[in-house]
N, C-alpha and C positions, 0 to 999 in steps of 0.2 A: 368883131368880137362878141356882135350878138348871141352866138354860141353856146357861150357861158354866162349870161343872165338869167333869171328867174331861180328856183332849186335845183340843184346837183346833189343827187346823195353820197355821203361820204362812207359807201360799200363796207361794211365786215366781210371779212375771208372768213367762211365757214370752214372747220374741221372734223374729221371722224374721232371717233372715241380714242381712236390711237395715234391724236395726232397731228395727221396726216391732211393735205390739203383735200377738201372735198365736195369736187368740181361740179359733178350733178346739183347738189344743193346751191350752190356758184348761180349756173346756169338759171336754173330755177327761181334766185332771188333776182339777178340781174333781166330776167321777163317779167317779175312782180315790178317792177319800176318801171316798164316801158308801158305795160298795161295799162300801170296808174297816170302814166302823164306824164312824169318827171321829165326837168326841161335837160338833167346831162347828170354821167356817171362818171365817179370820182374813185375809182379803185387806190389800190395799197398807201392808203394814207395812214394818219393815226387809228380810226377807227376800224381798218383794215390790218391793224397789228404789224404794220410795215419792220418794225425796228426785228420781229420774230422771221421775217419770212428770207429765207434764203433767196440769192439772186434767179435760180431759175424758176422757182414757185411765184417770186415777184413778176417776172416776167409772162409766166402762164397766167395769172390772175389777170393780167392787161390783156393778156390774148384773148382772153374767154370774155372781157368784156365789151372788146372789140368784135369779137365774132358777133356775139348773141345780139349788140345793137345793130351792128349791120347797116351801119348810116341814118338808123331811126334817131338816136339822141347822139350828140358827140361824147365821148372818153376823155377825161382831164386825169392823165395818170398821176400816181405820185414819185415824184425824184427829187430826194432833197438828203442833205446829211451834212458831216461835217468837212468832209473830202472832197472838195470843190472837182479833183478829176476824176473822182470812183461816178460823182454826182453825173457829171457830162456823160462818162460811158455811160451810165444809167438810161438817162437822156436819149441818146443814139440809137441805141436799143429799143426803149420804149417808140421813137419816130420810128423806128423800123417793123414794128409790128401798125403801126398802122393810125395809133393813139392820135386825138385830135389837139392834144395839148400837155402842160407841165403843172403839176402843180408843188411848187417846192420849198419846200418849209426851210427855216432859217437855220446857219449850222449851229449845234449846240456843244455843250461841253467847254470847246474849245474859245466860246466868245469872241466874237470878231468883235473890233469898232464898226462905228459907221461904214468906213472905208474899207474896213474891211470886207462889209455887207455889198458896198455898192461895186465892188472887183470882183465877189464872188457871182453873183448874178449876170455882172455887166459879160465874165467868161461865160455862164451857159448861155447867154440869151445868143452869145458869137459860136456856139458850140453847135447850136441847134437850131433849123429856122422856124420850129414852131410858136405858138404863144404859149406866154410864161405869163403863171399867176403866183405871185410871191402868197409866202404863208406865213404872219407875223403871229405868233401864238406865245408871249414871253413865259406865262406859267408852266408851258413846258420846257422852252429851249434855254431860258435865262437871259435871253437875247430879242430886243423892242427893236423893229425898223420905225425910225422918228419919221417923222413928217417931210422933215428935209429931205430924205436919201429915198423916200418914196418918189418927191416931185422929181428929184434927177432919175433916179431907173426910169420915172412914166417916160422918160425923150427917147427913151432904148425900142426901136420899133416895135418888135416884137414881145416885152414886155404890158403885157395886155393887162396885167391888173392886179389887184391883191384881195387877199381873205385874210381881214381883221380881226385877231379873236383875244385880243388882247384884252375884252372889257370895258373898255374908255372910251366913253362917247365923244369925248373932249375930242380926245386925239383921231376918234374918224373924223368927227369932224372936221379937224382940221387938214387932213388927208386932202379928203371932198374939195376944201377950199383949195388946195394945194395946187391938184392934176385936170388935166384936162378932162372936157365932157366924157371923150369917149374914153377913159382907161376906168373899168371896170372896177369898184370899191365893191365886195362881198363881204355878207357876215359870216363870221366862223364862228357865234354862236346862236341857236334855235332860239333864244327868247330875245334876243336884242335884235332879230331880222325887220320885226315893225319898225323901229325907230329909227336905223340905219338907213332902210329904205326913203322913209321920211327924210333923213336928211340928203338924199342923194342918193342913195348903193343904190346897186344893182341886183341885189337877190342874197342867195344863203349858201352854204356848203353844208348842209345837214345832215344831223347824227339822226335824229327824230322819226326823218322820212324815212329810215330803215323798216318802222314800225309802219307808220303812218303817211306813206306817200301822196296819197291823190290828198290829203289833207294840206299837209305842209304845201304842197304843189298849190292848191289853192289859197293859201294863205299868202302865200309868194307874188299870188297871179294878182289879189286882190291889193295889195299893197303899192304893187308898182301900175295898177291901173286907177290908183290913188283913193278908191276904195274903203278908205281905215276905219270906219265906223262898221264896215262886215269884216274887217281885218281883224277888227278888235275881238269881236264874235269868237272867229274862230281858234284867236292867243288863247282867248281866257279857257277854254275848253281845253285846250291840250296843254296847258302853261304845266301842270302835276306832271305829263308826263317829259315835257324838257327837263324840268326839274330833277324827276327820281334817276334821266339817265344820267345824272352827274353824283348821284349818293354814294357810288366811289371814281373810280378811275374812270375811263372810257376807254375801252367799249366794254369793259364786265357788265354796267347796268342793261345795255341795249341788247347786248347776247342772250341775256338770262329773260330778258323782258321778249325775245323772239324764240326763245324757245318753250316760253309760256305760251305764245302765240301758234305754237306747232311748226316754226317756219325752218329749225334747224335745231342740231345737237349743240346742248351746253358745255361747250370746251373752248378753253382758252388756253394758249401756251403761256410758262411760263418764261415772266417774273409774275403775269397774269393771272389770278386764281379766281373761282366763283365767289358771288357775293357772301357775303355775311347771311345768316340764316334771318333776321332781323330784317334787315334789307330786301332779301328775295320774297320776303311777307311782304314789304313795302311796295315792292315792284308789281309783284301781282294783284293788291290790294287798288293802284292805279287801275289796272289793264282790265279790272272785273267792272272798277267804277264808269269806265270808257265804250265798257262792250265789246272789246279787242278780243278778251281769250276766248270767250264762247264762240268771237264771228271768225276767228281764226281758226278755231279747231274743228268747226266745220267746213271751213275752207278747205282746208287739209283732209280733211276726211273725203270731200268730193275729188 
């Protein structure tokens, strides 16, 4: 499950003005991350606008990021929802393009118990023989995997690990205490990846490293090689920009803040709309004090 240790970016789906999925630009970000280092690619997640993308755009977005790695970083796709059996075919699918893993957020709406969390898992992990990384994010789903029903999934072979992003140090930690060495504890958020690691994890699912790969990637590398005193270094430097990509939803901030960067066009489907005109002063007000948009728009320009 080494695999998926250190940063995995949590990939945006770029789109054209109309739209439309827009695969060169795809391509093009998904070799910005292999260039920079990144330890593993994390397509149609949240940040990826999963809940927008029809099933066979979700599927090409896995493909194109399996293509372009090519066996250089593994692909931890995303399959998750409320439809325990739409999820498995999901799943199926995603193994059958080639993907080196799951990553699957908890079902929402619908609120399961416990029990009901640890039936819906315990069927994909029987569904599919690859490794599953559970995605406990309650401020989206309304729905905490507790501590307990993580240590039961950890006996599930193939359940290789989880991304915590629920905010509560408490309860990683207790996780940590929970499961065994080798099942994989991840932060699901950019500024608590120091302290998690600290207590245990394993690495990060990152919004951040969209912008900022070889960065976060170092920050990652420095942390779990215990490092924290150039760990710290490098938080406190980009901590503004973890920050502003959360001044609305996700991924508005990190979209707007890359297309500041010259790296794609500013479209988001809707329920998704561009930031606040306040906000997008905000965002490029970071990226000027970083040195992003200038070294980016000449990026782009060569």
């Amino acid at each position: 499950m080494e695999r998926f240790t250190g940063c995995g970016t949590a990939l945006v789906t770029p789109f054209r003005r109309d739209g439309s999925l827009e695969e060169a630009t795809l391509r093009k970000l998904v070799r910005r991350q292999i260039e920079a280092g990144v330890d593993f690619l994390v397509p149609c997640g949240t940040t990826g606008e999963s809940p927008t993308l029809t099933r066979e755009e979700h599927l090409r977005v896995a493909e194109i990021a399996v293509e372009v790695a090519n066996g250089k970083v593994p692909v931890l796709a995303g399959a998750g929802g409320y439809n325990t059996a739409e999820v498995i075919a999901t799943a199926r699918e995603l193994a059958a393009i080639g993907v080196d893993g799951i990553l699957s957020v908890t079902p929402y709406y619908n609120k399961p118990t416990q029990e009901g969390l640890y039936q819906h898992y315990k069927a994909i992990a029987a569904a599919v023989s690859l490794p599953i990384i559970l995605y406990s994010v309650q401020g989206r789903t309304g729905v905490n995997i507790e501590p307990a029903t993580v240590k039961r999934l950890a006996e599930i072979e193939n359940i290789a690990g989880i991304t915590e992003a629920s905010g509560n140090i408490a309860q990683m930690s207790a996780i940590l205490n929970a499961v065994p060495n080798d099942f994989l504890v991840l932060s699901g958020d950019d500024s608590i990846t120091l302290p998690l690691i600290a207590l245990g994890g394993r690495g990060i699912i990152s919004v951040v490293s969209n912008e900022i790969p070889a960065e976060m990637t170092r920050l990652t590398k420095l942390c779990l090689e215990g490092d924290f005193s150039a760990a710290r270094a490098v938080h406190r430097r980009y901590a503004p920009l973890m920050e502003v990509n959360f001044v609305e939803s996700n991924p508005i901030p990190v979209k707007a803040a890359m297309a500041e960067m010259g790296l794609l066009e500013p479209v988001w489907r809707l329920p998704l709309v561009p930031p606040k005109a306040e906000n997008r002063a905000r965002i490029r007000g970071v990226l000027e004090s970083l040195g992003l948009a200038e070294r980016s728009h000449v990026a782009v320009a060569n």
